[in-house]
C-alpha positions in Angstrom: -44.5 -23.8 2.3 -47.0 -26.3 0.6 -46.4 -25.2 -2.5 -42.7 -24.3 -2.3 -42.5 -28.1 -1.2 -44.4 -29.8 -3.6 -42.6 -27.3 -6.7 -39.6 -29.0 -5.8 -41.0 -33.0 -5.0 -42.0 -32.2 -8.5 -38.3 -31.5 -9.9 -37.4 -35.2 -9.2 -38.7 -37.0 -12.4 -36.9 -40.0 -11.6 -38.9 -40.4 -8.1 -41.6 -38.5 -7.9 -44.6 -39.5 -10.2 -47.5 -37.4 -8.0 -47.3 -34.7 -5.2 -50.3 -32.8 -3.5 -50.8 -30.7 -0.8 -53.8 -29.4 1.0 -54.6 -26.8 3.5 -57.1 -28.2 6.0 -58.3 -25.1 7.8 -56.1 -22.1 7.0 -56.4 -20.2 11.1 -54.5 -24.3 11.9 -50.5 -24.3 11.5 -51.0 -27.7 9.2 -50.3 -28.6 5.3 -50.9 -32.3 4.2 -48.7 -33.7 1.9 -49.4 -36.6 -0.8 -46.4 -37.9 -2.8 -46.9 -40.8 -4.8 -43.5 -43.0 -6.0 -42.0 -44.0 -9.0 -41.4 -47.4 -10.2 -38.1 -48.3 -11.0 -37.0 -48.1 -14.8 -34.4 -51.1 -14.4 -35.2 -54.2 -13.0 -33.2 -54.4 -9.9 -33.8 -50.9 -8.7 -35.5 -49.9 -5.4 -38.7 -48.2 -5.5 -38.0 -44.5 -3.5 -40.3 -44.3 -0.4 -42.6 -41.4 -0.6 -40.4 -40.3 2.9 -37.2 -40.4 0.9 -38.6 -38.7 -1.5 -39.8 -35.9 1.1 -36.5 -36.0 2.7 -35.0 -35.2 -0.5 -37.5 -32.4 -1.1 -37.0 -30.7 2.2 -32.9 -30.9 2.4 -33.3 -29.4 -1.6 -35.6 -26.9 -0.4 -33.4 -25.7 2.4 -30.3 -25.6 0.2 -32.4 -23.6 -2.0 -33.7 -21.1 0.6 -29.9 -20.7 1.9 -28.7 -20.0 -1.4 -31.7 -17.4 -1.5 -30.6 -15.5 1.8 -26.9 -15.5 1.0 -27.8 -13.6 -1.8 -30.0 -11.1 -0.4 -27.4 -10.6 2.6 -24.6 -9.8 0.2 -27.0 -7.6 -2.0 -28.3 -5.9 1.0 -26.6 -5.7 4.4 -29.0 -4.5 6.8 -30.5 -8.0 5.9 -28.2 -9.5 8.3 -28.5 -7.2 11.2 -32.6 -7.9 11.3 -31.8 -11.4 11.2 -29.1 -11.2 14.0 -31.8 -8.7 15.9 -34.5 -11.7 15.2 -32.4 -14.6 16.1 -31.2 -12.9 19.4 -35.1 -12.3 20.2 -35.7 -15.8 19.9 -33.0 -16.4 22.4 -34.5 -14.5 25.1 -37.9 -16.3 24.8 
């Protein structure tokens, strides 16, 4: 997810000048996350936040990953029933 996340921070050249990630201890369920800003090119701009700019990242990243699955589920239908199976699992904890 670190990476995926930080591939796409990375995508926005007019926001993002820096983004890291690290792993702290891989057996922990946690990824830290550095984005560093750009300035503005005009005068008069606002600076992006680093949250923005992981906002941004995340809703792209989703998008991206939804465009992913519809294609697998049209390429391959038995896709969808494991996901239905799966979602219906989670239900019932």
């Amino acid at each position: 997810l670190g990476n995926s996340l930080r591939h796409v921070l990375m995508q926005d050249r007019k926001k993002v000048e820096f983004c890291g990630y690290s792993v702290p201890h891989p057996s922990e369920p946690v990824v830290q996350i550095r984005v560093q800003t750009l300035q503005p090119r005009k005068e008069g701009e606002k600076r992006a936040t680093a949250a923005e700019a992981l906002i941004d990242g995340c809703q792209t990243l989703i998008s991206q990953c939804s465009h992913v699955l519809g294609k697998l589920e049209e390429a391959c239908p038995e896709v969808v029933q494991d996901r239905i199976k799966l979602e219906e699992m989670q239900k019932k904890l």
